[in-house]
C-alpha positions as CSV (number, residue, x, y, z in Angstrom):
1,X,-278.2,-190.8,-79.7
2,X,-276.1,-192.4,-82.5
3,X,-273.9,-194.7,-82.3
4,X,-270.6,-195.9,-84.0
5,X,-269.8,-193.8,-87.4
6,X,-267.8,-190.9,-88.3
7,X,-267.4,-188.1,-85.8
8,X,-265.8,-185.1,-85.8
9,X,-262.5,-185.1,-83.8
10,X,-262.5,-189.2,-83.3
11,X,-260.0,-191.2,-84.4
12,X,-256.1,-191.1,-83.8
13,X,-254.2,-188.0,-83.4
14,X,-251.0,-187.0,-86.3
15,X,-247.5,-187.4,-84.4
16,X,-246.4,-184.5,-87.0
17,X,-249.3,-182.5,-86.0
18,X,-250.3,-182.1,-89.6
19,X,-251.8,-184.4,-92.9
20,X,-249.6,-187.3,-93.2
21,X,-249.9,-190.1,-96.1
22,X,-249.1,-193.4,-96.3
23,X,-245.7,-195.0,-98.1
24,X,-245.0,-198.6,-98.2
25,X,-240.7,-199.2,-97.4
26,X,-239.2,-202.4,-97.2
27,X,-239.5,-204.1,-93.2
28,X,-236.1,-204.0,-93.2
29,X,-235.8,-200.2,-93.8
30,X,-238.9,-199.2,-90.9
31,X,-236.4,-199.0,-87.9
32,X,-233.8,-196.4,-90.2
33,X,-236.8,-195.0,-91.0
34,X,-238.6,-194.3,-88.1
35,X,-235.0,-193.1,-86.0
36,X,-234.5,-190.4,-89.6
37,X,-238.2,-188.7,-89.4
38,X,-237.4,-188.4,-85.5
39,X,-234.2,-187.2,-86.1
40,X,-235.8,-184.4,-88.3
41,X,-238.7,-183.7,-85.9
42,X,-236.0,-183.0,-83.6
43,X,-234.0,-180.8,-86.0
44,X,-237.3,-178.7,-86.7
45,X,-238.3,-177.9,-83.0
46,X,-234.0,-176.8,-82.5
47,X,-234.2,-174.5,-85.8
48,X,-237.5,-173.1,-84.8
49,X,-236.4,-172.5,-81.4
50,X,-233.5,-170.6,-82.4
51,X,-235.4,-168.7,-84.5
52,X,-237.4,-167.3,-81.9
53,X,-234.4,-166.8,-79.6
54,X,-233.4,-164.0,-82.3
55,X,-236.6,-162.3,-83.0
56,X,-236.8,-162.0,-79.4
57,X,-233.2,-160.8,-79.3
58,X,-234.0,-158.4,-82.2
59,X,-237.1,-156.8,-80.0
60,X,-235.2,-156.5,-77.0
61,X,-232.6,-154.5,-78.9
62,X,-235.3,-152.4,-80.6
63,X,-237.1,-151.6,-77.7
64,X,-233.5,-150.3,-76.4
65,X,-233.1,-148.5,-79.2
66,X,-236.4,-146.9,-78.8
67,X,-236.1,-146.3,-75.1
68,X,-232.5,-144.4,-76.3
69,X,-234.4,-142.1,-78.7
70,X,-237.3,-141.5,-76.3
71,X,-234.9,-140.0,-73.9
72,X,-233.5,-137.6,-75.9
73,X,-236.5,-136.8,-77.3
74,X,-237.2,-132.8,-76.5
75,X,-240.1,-130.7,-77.1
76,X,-238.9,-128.8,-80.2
77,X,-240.7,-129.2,-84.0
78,X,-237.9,-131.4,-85.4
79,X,-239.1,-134.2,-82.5
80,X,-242.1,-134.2,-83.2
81,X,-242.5,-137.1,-85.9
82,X,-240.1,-138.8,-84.4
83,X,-241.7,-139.3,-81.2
84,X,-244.9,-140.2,-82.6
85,X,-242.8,-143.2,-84.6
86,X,-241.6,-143.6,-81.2
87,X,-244.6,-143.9,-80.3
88,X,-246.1,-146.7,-83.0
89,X,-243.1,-148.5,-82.6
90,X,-243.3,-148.9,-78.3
91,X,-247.4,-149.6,-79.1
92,X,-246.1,-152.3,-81.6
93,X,-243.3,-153.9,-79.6
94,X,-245.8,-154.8,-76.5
């Protein structure tokens, strides 16, 4: 059993969840610092939150839209490739 070198997943964990690197800022400057990369951590997780909320609001209306055509759908030849992109399109939005 070893004891003491490097190992995989040891050491201290990024706050940023990715590669960081090191600057050197005046002392005076660390607090203004510190409160502006917070401030844009924060900004990030709102802009990518809001992203989501319209994708999801974009599949929601295209699985309406879908469920409209799927309706109205009838057995006769001109339905018949739309229902089968009817069909992708329901197999993709689940």
């Amino acid at each position: 059993m070893s004891s003491g070198g490097r190992r995989e997943g040891a050491g201290r964990k990024s706050k940023f969840g990715e590669k960081t690197v090191v600057l050197r800022i005046p002392e005076s400057m660390l607090e203004i610092v510190q409160i502006h990369l917070k401030s844009l951590h924060n900004q990030n997780d709102i802009v990518t939150n809001s992203l989501d909320n319209v994708q999801n609001q974009k599949i929601v209306s295209i699985q309406a839209i879908v469920s409209k055509y799927e309706a109205n759908a009838n057995d006769s030849p001109r339905w018949v490739q739309a229902k089968k992109l009817i069909a992708d399109l329901k197999k993709a939005l689940s």
